[in-house]
C-alpha positions as CSV (number, residue, x, y, z in Angstrom):
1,X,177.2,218.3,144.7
2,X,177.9,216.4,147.9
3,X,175.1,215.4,150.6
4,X,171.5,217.2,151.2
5,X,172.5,219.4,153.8
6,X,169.5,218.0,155.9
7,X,169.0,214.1,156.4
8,X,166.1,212.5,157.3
9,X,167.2,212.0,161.2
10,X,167.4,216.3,160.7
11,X,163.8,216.6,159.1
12,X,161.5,216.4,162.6
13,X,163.9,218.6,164.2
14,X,163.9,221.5,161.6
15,X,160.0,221.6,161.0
16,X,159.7,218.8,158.8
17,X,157.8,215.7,158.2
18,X,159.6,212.7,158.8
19,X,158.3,211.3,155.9
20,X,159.5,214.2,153.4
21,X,160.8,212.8,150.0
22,X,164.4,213.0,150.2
23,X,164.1,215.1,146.1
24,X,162.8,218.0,147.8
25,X,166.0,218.2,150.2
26,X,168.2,217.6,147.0
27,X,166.2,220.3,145.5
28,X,166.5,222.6,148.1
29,X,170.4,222.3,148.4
30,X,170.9,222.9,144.6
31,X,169.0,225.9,144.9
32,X,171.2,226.9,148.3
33,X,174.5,226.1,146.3
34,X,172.8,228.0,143.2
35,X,172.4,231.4,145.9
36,X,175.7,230.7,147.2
37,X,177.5,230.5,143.7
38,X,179.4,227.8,145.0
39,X,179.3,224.1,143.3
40,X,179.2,223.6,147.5
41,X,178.8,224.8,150.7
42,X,181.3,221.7,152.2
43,X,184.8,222.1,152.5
44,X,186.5,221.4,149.0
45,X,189.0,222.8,146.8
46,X,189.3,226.0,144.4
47,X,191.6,227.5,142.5
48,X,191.7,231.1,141.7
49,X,193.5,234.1,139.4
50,X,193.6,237.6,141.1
51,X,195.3,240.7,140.4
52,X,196.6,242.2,143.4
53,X,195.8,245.9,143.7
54,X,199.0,248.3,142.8
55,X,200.8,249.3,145.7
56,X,199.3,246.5,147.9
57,X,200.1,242.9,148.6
58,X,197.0,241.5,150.1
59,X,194.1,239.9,148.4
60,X,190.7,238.6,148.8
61,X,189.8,234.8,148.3
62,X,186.1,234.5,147.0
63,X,184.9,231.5,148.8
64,X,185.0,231.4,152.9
65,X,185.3,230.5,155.3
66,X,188.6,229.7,154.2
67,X,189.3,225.9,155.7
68,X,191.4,223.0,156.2
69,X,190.7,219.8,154.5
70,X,190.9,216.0,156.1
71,X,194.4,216.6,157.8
72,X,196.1,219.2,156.3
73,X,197.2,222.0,158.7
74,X,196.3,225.1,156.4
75,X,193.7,225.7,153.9
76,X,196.5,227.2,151.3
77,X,197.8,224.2,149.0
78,X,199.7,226.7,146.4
79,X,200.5,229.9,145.8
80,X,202.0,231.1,142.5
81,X,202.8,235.0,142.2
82,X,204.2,237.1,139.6
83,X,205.3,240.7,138.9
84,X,203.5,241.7,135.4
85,X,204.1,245.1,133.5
86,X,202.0,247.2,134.5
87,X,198.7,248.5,133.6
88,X,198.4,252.3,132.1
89,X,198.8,254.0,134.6
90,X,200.4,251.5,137.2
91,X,203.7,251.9,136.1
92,X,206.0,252.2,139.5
93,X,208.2,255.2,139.4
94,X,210.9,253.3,141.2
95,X,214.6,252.4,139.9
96,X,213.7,248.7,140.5
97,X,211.3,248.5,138.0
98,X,214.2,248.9,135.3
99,X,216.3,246.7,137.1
100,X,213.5,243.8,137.1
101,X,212.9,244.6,133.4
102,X,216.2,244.4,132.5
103,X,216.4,241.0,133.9
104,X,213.3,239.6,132.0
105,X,211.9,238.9,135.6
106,X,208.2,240.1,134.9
107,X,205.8,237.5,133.7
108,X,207.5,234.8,135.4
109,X,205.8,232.8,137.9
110,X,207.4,232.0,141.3
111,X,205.9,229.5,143.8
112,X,205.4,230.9,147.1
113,X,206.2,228.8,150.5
114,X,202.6,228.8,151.8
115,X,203.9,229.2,155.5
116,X,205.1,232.9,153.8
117,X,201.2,233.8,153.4
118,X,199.3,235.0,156.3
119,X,195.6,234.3,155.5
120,X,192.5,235.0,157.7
121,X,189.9,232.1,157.6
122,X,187.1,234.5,158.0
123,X,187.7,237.5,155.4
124,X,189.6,235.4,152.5
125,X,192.4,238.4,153.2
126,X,195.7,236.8,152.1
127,X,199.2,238.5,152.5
128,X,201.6,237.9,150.0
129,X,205.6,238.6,151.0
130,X,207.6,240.8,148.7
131,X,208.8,239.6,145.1
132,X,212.6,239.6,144.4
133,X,214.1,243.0,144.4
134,X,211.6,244.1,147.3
135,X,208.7,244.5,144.3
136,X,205.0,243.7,145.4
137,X,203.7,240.9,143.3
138,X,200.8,241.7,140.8
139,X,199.5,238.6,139.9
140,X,198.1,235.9,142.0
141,X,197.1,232.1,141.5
142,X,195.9,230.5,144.9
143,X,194.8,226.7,145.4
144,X,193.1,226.4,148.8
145,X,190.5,224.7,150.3
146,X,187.4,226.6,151.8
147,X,184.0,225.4,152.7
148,X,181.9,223.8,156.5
149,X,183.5,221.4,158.1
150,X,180.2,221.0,160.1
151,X,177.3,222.1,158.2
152,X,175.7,224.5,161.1
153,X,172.3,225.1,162.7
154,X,171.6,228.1,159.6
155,X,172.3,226.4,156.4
156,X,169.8,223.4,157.9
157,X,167.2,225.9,158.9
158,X,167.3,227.4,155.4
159,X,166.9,224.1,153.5
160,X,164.0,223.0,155.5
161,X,162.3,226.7,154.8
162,X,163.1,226.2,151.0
163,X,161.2,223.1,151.3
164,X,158.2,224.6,153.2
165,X,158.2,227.8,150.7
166,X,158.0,225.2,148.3
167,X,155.3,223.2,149.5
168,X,153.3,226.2,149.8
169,X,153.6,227.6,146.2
170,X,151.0,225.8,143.8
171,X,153.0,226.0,141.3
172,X,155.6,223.7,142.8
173,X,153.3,221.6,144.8
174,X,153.4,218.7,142.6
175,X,155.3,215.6,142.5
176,X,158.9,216.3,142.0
177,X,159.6,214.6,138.6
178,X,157.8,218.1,137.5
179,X,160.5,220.0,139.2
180,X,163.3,220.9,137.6
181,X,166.2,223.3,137.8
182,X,164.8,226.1,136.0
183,X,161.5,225.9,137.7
184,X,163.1,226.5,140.8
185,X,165.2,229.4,139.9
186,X,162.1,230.9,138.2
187,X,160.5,230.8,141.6
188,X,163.6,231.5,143.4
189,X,162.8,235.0,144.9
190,X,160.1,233.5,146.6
191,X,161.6,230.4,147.8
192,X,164.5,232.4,148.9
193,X,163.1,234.8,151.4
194,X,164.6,237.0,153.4
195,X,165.1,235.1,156.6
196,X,166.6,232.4,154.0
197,X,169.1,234.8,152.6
198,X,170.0,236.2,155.6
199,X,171.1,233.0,156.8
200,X,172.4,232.3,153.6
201,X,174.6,235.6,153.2
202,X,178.0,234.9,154.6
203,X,178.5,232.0,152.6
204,X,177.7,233.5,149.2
205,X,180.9,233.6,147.0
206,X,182.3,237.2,146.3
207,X,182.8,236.5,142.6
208,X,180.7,234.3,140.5
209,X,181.6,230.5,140.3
């Protein structure tokens, strides 16, 4: 995990105390990162396997928004594709396919220029171009980097309402070397509210990390 995603200058400013012990922030962004299903909500780097859906040649990335990293002009660092045999009932009734099979073409992977890929930053939607012989790809493995460049106004607001949900459940209002990780997923639901997950929601992961 990288930095609290509120620091002490933050605390005053989002409704806490200026004295607030930094474990509760650390505590609260863990949780965050926990909701999220993301090891964090700062830009770094991922690496996912897809299957692209038969007669298609887009895909979804799981973590967003999708972002560049230091100076690096695009988020995509590499794209590797490859036409598999189908699954039952996939099978293409096309010429091609026999052509491609005949040349021991399917199961090999082909890097992909990622200037080829059109991406949107805000959906994770990727689109692939067409494997040799004019055959949409069917497998997908995409390095890319994805995350807040600036942590923003919501994720702050919902650390420092963790932190007052916690403060207000006896359970939890104790000193923090009695506060661990599965304490505060047992309490999560609470500590989570709804005005927390909604501020929360469009940075939780599509697929489970």
């Amino acid at each position: 995990m990288g930095q609290p995603y509120l620091q002490p200058s933050d605390y005053q400013n989002y409704g806490l105390p200026a004295g607030t012990s930094a474990d509760w922030i650390t505590a609260a962004t863990a949780l965050i990162n926990s909701f999220c299903r993301r090891p964090d909500l700062n830009v770094i780097q991922y690496t996912e396997r897809l299957r692209v859906v038969q007669a298609s040649r887009t895909v979804l990335l799981s973590y967003l928004p999708l972002s560049p990293l230091g100076l690096a002009s695009t988020p995509l660092i590499s794209i590797q594709a490859r036409y598999t045999k189908p699954r039952r009932g996939e099978m293409m009734a096309s010429p091609l396919f026999d052509i491609v099979w005949a040349f021991s073409l399917p199961g090999q992977w082909t890097t992909l220029d990622v200037s080829t890929v059109d991406y949107d930053a805000h959906t994770g939607e990727l689109t692939l171009p067409w494997s040799l012989f004019g055959l949409p790809f069917n497998e997908v493995s995409v390095t890319y980097t994805a995350g807040l460049t600036t942590i923003g106004d919501d994720v702050k607001s919902a650390c420092a309402q963790i932190v007052r949900n916690a403060q207000a459940t006896p359970a939890l209002n104790a000193s923090m070397s009695r506060i661990d990780t599965m304490q505060l997923k047992y309490f999560s639901s609470s500590l989570l509210d709804e005005t927390v997950q909604t501020w929360l929601k469009p940075y939780v992961a599509s697929r489970a990390g």
